[in-house]
C-alpha positions, 0 to 999 in steps of 0.5 A: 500500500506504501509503495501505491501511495509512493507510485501515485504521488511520484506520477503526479509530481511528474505530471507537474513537471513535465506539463511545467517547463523549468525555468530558473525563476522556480522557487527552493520549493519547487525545486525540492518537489521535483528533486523528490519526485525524481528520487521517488522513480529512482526509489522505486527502480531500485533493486530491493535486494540490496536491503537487509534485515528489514530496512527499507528508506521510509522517504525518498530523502532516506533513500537519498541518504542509503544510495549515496552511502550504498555508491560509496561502499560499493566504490571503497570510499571511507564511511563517514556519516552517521544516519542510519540510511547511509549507515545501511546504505554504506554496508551494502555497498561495501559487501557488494563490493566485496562479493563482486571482487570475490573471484580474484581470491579464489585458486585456481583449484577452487575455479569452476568451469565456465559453463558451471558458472554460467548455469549457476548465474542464469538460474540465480538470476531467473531465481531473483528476477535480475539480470546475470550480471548482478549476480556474483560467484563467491566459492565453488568445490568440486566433491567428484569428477565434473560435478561442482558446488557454487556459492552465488549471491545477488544482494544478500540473497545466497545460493548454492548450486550443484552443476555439472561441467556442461553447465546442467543443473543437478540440483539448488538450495538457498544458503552458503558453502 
């Protein structure tokens, strides 16, 4: 129901502002709806997955806050603000960065073929109803010949799936190796 009421006033202010053509005169106000209603589509847009534990931004400058600390986590800036939004925001970013780099420190043992991890991305992906590429292989075993277990992740969401070298699925559950 939130996000009916987020979605309605967020096309209103749309309206407004597409059928207003901006001009510098607009006053402080003015500029602030529409900074808002901005932040309300981009809100909306946003990929939920990126939210843990409960949290969600209960305005669009709450939001404004958890995505500007989520880019700095995710870029390996410092945190330096002391909201709960941008501590929540900065977290997130800073474990999908971390997760986004987790391949680099895998040996080369630890490596699954390419077809494995392939099939392992689209099923996380067609899972999670995201794209492949925002899906992240963090560890992969091998228990027996051509058959592999691999950890992905999207957000904070966690699967391991049982692939064989051809990339068929043998079986997936949620959680971790």
């Amino acid at each position: 129901m939130k996000h009916a009421f987020l979605l309605l006033g967020t096309a209103a202010m749309c309206l407004q502002l597409v059928a207003t053509p901006v001009a510098a005169e607009m006053s402080h106000d003015e500029k602030v709806a529409a900074a808002a209603a901005l932040l309300g589509i981009a809100t909306l847009l946003h990929n939920k997955h990126h939210y843990k534990d409960g949290y969600s931004p209960a305005t669009g400058s709450h939001a404004a806050d958890f995505e500007t600390c989520y880019r700095d986590g995710l870029h390996g800036y410092p945190y330096n603000e002391s909201s709960r939004d941008c501590a929540e925001g900065w977290q997130a970013g800073n474990a999908e960065r971390e997760k986004s780099v987790a391949h680099r420190q895998n040996t080369a043992d630890q490596k699954a073929p390419p077809m494995a991890v392939k099939g392992c991305a689209a099923l996380m992906a067609t899972n999670f109803a995201v794209s492949s590429h925002h899906v992240h292989i963090l560890k992969a075993r091998s228990p027996s010949k051509h058959e592999w277990e691999i950890e992905a992740s999207v957000g904070h969401e966690h699967m391991v799936c049982v692939m064989r070298d051809t990339g068929e699925v043998i079986s997936a559950r949620g959680g971790r190796l």
